[in-house]
Residue frames as a rotation matrix with the C-alpha (Angstrom) as fourth column:
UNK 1
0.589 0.808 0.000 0.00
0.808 -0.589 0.000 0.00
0.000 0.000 -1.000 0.00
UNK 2
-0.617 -0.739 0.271 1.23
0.761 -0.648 -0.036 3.20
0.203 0.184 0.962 -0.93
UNK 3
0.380 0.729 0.570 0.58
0.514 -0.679 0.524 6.92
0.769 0.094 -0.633 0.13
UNK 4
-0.554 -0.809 0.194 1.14
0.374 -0.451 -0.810 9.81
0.743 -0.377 0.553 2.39
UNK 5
0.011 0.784 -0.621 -0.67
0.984 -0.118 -0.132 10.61
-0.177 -0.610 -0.773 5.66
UNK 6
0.231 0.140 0.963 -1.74
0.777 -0.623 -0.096 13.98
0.586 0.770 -0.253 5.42
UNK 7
-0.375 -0.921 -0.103 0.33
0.827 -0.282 -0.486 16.94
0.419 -0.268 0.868 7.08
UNK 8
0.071 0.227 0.971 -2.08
-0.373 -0.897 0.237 19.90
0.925 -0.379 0.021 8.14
UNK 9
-0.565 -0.165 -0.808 -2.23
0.772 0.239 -0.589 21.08
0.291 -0.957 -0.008 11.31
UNK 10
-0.648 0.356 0.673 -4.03
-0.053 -0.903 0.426 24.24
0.759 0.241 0.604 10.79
UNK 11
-0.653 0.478 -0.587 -5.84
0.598 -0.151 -0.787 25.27
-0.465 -0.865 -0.188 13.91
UNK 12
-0.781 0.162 -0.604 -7.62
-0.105 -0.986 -0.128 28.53
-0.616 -0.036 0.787 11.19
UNK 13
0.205 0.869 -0.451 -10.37
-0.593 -0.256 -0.763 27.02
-0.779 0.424 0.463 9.65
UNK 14
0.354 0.369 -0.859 -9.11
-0.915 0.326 -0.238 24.38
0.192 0.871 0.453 7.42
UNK 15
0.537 0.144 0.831 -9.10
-0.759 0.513 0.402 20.99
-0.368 -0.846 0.385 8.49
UNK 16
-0.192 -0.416 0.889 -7.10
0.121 0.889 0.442 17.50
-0.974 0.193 -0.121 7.09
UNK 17
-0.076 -0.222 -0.972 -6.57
-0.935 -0.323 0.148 17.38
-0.347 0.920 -0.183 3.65
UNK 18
-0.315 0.399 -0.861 -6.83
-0.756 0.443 0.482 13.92
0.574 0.803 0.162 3.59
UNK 19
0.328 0.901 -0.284 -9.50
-0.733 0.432 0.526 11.10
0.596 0.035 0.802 4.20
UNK 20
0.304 -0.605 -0.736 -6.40
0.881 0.473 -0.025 9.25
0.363 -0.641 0.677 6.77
UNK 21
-0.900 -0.320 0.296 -6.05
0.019 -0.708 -0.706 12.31
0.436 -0.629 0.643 8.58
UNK 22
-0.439 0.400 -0.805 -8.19
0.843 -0.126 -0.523 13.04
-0.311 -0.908 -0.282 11.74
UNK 23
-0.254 0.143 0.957 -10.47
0.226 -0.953 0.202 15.84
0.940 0.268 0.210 10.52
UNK 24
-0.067 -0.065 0.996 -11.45
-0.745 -0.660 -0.093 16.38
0.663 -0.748 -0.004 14.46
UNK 25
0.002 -0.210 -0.978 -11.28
0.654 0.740 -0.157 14.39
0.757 -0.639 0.139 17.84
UNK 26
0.308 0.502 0.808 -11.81
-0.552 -0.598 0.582 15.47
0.775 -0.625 0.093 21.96
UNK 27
-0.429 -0.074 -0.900 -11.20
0.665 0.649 -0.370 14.82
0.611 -0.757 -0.229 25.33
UNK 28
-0.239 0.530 0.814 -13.52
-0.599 -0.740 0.306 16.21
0.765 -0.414 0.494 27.47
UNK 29
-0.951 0.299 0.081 -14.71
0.063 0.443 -0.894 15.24
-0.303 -0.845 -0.440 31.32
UNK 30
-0.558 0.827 -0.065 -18.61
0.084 0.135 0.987 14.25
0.825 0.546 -0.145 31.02
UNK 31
-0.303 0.439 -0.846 -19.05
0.936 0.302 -0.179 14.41
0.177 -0.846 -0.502 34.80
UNK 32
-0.331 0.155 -0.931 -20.95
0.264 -0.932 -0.249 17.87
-0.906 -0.328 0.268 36.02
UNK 33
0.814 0.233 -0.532 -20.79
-0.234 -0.706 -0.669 20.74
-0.531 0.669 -0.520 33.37
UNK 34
0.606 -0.611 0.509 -18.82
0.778 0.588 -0.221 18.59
-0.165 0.530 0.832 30.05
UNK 35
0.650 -0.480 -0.589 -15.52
-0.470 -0.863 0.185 20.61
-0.597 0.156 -0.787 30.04
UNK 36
0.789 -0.605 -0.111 -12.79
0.292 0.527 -0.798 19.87
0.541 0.597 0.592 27.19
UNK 37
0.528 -0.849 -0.022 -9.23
0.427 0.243 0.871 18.89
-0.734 -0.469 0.491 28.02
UNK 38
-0.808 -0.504 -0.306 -7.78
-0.345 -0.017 0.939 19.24
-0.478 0.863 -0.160 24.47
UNK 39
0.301 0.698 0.650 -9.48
0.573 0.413 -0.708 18.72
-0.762 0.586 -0.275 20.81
UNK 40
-0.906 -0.413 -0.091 -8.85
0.046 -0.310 0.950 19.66
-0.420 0.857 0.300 17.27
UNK 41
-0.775 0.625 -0.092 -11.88
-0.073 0.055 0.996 20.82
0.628 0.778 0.003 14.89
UNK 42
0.010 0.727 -0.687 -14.51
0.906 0.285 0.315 21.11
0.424 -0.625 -0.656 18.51
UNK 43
-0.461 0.285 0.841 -15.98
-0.345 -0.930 0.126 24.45
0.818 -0.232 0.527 19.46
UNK 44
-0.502 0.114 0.857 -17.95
-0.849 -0.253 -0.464 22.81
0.164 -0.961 0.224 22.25
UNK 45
-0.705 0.460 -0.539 -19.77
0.592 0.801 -0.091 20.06
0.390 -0.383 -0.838 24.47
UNK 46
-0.323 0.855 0.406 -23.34
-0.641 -0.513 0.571 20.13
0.696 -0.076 0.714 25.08
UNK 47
-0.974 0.216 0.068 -24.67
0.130 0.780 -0.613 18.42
-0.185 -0.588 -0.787 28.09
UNK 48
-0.193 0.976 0.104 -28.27
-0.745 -0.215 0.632 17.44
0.639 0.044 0.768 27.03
UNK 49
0.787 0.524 0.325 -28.98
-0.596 0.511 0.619 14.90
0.159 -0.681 0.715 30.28
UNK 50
0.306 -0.623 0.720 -26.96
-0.477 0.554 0.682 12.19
-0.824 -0.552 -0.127 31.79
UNK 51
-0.321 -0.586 0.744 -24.21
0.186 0.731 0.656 10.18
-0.929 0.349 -0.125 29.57
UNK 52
0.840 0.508 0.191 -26.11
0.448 -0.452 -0.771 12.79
-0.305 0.733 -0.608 26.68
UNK 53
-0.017 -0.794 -0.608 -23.43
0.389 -0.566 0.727 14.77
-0.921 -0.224 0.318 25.21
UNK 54
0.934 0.176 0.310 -23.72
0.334 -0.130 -0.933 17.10
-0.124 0.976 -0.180 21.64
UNK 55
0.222 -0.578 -0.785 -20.54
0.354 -0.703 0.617 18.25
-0.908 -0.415 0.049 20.07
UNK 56
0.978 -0.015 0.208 -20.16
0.162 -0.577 -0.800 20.73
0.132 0.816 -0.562 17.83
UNK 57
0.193 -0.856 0.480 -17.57
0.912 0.337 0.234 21.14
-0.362 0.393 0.846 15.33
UNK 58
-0.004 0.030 -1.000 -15.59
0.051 -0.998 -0.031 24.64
-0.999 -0.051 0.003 14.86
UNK 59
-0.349 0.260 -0.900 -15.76
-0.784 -0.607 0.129 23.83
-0.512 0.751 0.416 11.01
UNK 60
0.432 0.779 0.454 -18.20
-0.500 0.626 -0.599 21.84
-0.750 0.032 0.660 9.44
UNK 61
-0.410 -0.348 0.843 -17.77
0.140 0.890 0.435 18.59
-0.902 0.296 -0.316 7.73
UNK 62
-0.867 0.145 -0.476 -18.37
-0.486 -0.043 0.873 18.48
0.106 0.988 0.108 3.30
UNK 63
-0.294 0.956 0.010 -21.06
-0.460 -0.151 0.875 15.79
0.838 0.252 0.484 4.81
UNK 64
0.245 0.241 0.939 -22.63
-0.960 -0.074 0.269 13.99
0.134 -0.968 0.213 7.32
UNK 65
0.776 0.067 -0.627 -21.12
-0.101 0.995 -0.019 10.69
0.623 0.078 0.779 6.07
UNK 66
0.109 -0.960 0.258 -18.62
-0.578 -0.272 -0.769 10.74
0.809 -0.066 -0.585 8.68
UNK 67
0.529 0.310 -0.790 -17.43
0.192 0.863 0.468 8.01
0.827 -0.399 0.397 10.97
UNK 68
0.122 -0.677 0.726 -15.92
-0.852 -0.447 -0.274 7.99
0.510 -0.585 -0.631 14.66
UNK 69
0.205 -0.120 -0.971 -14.44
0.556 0.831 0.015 5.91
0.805 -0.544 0.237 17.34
UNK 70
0.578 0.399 0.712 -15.48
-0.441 -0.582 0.683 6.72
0.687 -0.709 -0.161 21.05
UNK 71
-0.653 -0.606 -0.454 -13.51
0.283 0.362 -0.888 5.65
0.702 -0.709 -0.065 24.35
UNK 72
0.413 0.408 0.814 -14.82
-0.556 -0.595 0.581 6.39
0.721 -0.692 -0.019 28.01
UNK 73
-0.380 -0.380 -0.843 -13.90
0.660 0.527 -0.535 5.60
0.648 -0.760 0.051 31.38
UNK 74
0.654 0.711 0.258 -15.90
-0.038 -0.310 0.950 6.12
0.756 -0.631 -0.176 34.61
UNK 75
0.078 -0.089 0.993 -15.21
-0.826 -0.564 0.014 6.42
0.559 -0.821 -0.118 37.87
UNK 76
0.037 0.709 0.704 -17.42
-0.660 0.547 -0.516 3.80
-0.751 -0.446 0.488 39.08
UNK 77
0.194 0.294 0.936 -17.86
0.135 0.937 -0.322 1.43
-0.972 0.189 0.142 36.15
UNK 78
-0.786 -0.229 0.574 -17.66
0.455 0.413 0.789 0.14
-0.418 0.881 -0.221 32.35
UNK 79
0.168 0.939 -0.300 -20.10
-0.197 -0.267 -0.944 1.93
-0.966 0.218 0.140 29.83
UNK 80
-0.598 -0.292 0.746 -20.83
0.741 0.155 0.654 1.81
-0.307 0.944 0.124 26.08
UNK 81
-0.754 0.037 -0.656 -21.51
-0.301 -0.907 0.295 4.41
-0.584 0.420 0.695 23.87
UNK 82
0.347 0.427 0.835 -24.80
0.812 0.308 -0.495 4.73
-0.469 0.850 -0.240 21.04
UNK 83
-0.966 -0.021 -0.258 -24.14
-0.112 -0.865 0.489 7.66
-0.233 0.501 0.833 18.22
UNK 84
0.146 0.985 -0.089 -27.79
0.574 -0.158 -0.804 9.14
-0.806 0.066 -0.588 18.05
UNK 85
0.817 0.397 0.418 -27.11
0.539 -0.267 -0.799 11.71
-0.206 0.878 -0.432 15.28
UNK 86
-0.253 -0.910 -0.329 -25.16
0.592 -0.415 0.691 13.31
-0.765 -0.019 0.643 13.26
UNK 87
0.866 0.495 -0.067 -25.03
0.215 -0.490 -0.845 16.50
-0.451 0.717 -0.531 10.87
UNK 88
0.256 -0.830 0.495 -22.28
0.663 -0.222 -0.715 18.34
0.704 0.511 0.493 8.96
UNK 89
-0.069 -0.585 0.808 -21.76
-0.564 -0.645 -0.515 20.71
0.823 -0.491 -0.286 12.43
UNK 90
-0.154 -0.104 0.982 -22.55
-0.987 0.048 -0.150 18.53
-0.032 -0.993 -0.110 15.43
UNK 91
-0.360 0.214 -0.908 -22.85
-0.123 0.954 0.274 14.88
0.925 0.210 -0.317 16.75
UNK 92
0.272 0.581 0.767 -24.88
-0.936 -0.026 0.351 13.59
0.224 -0.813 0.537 19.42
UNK 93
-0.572 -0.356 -0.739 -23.22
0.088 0.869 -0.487 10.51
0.816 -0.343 -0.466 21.72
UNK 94
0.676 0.604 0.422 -25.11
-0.675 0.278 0.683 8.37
0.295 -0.747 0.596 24.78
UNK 95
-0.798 -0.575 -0.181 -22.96
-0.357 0.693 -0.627 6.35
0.486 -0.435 -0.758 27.29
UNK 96
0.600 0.775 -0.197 -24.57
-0.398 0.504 0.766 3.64
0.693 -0.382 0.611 29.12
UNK 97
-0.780 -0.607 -0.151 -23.62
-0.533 0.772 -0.348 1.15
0.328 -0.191 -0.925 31.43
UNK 98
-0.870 0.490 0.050 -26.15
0.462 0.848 -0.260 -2.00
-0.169 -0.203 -0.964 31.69
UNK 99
-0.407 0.818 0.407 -28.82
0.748 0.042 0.662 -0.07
0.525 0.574 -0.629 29.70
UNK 100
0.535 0.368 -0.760 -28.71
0.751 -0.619 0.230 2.91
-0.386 -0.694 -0.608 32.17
UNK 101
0.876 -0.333 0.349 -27.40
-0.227 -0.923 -0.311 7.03
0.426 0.193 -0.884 31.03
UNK 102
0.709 -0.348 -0.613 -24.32
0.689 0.157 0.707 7.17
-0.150 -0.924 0.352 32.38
UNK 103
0.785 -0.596 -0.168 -21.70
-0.561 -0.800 0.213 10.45
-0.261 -0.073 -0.963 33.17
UNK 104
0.497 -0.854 -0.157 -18.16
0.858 0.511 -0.063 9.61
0.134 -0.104 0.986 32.18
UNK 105
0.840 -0.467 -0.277 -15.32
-0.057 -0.583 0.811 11.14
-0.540 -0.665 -0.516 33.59
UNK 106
-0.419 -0.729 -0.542 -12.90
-0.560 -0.262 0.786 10.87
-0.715 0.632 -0.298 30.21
UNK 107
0.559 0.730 0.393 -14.81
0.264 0.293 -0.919 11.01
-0.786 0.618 -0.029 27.38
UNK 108
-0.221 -0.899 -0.378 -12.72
-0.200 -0.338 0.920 10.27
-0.955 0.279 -0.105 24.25
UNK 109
0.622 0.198 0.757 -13.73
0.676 0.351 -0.648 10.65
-0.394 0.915 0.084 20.08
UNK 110
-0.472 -0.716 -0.514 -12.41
-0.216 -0.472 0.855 10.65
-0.855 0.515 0.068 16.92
UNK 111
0.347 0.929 -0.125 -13.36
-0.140 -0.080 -0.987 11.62
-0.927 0.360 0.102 13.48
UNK 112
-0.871 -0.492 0.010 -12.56
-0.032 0.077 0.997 10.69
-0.491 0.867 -0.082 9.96
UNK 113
0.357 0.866 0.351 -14.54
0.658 0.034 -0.752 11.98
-0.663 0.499 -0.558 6.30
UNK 114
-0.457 -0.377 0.806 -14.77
0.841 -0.479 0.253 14.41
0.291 0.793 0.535 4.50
């Protein structure tokens, strides 16, 4: 397999250049009022209810066919994650743990698209 990963870094409004490059990604605390740690291409966390969580991208995606991969870690226990929606500025994630909401305390995604 050949190719080059792709080299931006641009914090000013233009994201990855290519389709193996992170176009955004987060770490943020889910416990209380969701605060970010660090994050490329994320203008903020909404908290819409327990283990609810919207974030919005500082520049929008070409579409909404984008995919991610989520992490978390509680305090207290194991959870899993649904993705409820997505647009070309924001996604909506749900942690659980045993079919209950649940808060995490390092909440961790990445994106790749266009």
């Amino acid at each position: 397999m050949s190719g080059k990963l792709g080299t931006s870094k641009s914090r000013s409004g233009v994201i990855g250049t290519s389709q193996d490059t992170a176009k955004a990604w987060v770490n943020f605390n889910g416990t209380g009022t969701p605060a970010i740690r660090d994050d490329y291409n994320v203008s903020t966390i909404d908290d819409l209810g327990t283990g609810n969580y919207r974030i919005n991208f500082s520049v929008t995606w070409a579409n909404a066919n984008y995919v991610n991969a989520v992490g978390g870690l509680s305090d207290s226990s194991d959870g899993n994650v649904r993705w409820l929606s997505q647009t070309t500025s924001q996604t909506i994630l749900k942690w659980y743990n045993l079919g209950s909401p649940l808060d995490m305390s390092n909440c961790t995604v990445i994106f790749f698209g266009d």
